[in-house]
N, C-alpha and C positions, 0 to 999 in steps of 0.2 A: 157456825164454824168456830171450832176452838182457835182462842189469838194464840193461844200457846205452842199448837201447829203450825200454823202461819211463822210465827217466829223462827222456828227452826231449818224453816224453806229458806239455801243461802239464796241472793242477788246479787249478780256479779254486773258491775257497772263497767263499762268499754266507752269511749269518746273515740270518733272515727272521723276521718275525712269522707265525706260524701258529695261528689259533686262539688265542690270545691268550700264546705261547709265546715264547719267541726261541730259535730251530732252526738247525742249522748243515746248511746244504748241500754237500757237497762234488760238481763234476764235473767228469769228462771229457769231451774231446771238445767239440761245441759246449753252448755254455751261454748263448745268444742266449735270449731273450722266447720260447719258443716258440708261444706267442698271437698275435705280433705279428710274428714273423718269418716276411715272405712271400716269400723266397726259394727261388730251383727246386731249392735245395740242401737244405732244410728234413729234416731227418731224419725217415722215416716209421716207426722204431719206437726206442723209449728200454727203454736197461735200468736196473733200480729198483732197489735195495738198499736192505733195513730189516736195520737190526744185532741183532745180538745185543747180551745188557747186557755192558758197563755201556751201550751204544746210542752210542760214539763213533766217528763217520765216517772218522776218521780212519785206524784199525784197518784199513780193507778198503782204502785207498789202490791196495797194489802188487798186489792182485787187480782192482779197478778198473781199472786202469793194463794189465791184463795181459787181462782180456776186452776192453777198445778195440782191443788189438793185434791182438786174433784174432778180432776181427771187421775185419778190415782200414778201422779209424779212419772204417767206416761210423753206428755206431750209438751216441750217446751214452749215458755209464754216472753214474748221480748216484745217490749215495749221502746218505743222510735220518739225521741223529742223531734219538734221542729227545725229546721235549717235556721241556726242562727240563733236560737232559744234558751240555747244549754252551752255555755261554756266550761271548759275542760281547767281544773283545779291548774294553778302555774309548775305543780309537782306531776302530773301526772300525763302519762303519755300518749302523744294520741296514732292512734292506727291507721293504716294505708296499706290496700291491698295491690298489688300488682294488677289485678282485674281493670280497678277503679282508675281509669285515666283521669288524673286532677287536671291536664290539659283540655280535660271537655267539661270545664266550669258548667253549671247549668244558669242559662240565662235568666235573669228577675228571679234567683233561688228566694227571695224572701216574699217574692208575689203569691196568688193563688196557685197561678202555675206551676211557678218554680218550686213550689213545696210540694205539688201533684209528683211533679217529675222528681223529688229528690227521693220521696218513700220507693219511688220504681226503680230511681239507682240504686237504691239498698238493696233491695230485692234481688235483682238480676247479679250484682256481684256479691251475695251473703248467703240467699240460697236458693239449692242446686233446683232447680225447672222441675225435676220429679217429685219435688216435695209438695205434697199439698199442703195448701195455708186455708188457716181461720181467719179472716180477717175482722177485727171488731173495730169500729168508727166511733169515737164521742162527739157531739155537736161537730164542731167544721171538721173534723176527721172524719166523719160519717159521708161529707159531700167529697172528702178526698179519696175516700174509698170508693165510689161512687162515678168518679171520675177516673177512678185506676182501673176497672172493670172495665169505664168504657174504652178505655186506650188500649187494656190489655184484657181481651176476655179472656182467654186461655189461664186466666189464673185458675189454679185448679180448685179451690173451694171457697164457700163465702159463709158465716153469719151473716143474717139481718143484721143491720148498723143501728145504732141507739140515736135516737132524735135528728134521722135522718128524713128528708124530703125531698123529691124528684123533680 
């Protein structure tokens, strides 16, 4: 893959409240509301990336950068830090959706679980249920994928997860 492509793919960095976290998003590709973006352009499937530790977004950029490519810059790729992993620069602002009730903190968010549960709060308030997703897992993001299936089968699409085990 030319780096020179790569380069030119913008990423747009967002820091969110999730569960009662401040999460750093990073994407590619479009990164519009997809809730509210009712455009004929609207991407019909997103690809998902949960990291491996230390769970920073930032790590999987020029692979990011390098599936939009080859997916010919159809299918946006947003990459999820950990709960609690990524903090949000003291200039920069961080996002809260009206969906995401911050009154329903997710309990042990920095546990196993509560990191299971915080990529599903992302989910269900970022996007819309009709959307199919890619899901790609690195080392313990692979067992959290894994664990998100089994909570929520009705995810509508899955990758094999990388250096995943059952």
């Amino acid at each position: 893959m030319d780096s020179e492509l790569k380069e030119e793919i913008p990423v747009h960095e967002e820091f969110i409240l999730c569960g009662g976290a401040e999460t750093q998003v990073l994407k590619c590709g479009p990164w519009t509301d997809l809730f509210h973006d009712q455009s004929v352009k609207r991407p019909k499937l997103l690809i998902f990336i949960i990291p491996g530790n230390p769970g920073f977004s930032a790590f999987y950029v020029p692979f990011a950068k390098a599936l939009y490519s080859l997916t010919n810059r159809r299918f946006p790729v947003w990459t999820i830090s950990h709960a609690g992993h990524a903090l949000a620069p003291k200039d920069k602002k961080i996002l809260t959706t009206s969906e995401d009730s911050n009154a329903q903190e997710i309990k042990d968010i920095y546990g196993l679980n509560g990191q299971i549960e915080h990529k599903l709060a992302f989910l269900r308030t970022h996007v819309p249920k009709d959307m199919k997703l890619v899901l790609i897992g690195h080392s313990i993001g692979s067992y959290f994928t894994l664990q998100m299936l089994k909570r929520v089968p009705e995810l509508p699409l899955m990758l094999p997860t990388l250096g995943a085990k059952k």
